[in-house]
N, C-alpha and C positions, 0 to 999 in steps of 0.2 A: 280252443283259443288259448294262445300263452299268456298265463297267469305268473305274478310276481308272486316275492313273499317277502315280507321286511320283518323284524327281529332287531332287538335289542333296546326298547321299549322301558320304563318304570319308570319310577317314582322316587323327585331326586328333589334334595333342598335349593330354595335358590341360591344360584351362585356356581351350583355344580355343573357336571359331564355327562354325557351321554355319547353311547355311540350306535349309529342304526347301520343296519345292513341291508341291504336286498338282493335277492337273488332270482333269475329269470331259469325258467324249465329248458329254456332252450341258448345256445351263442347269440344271441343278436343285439347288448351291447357293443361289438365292435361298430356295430350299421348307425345306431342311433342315438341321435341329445335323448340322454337323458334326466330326469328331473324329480325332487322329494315335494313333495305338498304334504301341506298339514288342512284340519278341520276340526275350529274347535265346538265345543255346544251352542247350537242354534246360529252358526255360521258356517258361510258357504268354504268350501274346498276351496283353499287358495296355495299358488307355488311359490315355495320359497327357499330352492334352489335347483339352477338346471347346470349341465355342462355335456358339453358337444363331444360326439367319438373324437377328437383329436384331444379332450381333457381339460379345454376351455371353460371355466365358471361361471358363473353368474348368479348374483344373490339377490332376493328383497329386501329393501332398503332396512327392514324390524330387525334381519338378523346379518346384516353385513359386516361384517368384523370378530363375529362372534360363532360361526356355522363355516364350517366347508365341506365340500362335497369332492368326492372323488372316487374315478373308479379305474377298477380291475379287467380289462379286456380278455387275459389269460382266465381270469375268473368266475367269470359271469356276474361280476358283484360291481353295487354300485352303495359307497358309503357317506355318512352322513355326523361328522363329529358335530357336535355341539356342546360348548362351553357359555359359560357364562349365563346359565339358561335362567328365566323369571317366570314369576306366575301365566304370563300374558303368552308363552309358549307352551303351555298346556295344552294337548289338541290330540286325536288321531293321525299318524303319519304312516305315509303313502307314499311312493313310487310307481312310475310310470314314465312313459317315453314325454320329453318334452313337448311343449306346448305349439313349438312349429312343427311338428311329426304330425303327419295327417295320419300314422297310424296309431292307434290307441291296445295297449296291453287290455287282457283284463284285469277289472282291482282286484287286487289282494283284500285280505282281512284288516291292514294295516298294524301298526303298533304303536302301542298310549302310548305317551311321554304325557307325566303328570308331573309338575313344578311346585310344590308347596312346604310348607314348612313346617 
């Protein structure tokens, strides 16, 4: 099964940067939306940001203005800045094909993003 991997993760004050990466074992970002989700403690996995092979975005409304997502078709890489981050985005984050993709990657490990001060 092709498994992801995301990377660039830590522990940052609020206010700051981050930037995530992910990357698939195999090409098939060119094929599909793909999309970041977080999961913070003792809450469900939710997405909160997808965009379409043609590079179309789409954000949840907590971090819209503030998250973009963007990816690398050449690359196999699907990115994830986030600025302006607060406690309340503290969570595990994931990568994975979006949410209309009746195909599902396997999860990866994810990578913490911790927000504290």
């Amino acid at each position: 099964q092709v498994q992801v991997v995301e990377s660039g993760g830590g522990l940052v004050q609020p206010g700051g940067s981050l930037r995530l990466s992910c990357a698939a074992s195999i090409s098939i970002f060119s094929i599909y939306a793909m999309g970041w989700y977080r999961q913070a403690p003792g809450k469900e996995r939710e997405l909160v940001a997808q965009i379409t092979n043609a590079g179309s975005p789409n954000y949840a409304d907590s971090v819209k203005g503030r998250f973009t997502i963007s990816r690398d078709n050449a690359k196999n890489t699907v990115t994830l800045q986030m600025n302006s981050l607060q406690p309340e985005d503290t969570a595990v984050y994931y990568c994975n094909t979006a949410p209309t993709v009746a195909v599902r990657l396997g999860w990866g490990q994810g990578t913490q993003v911790t927000v504290s001060s």
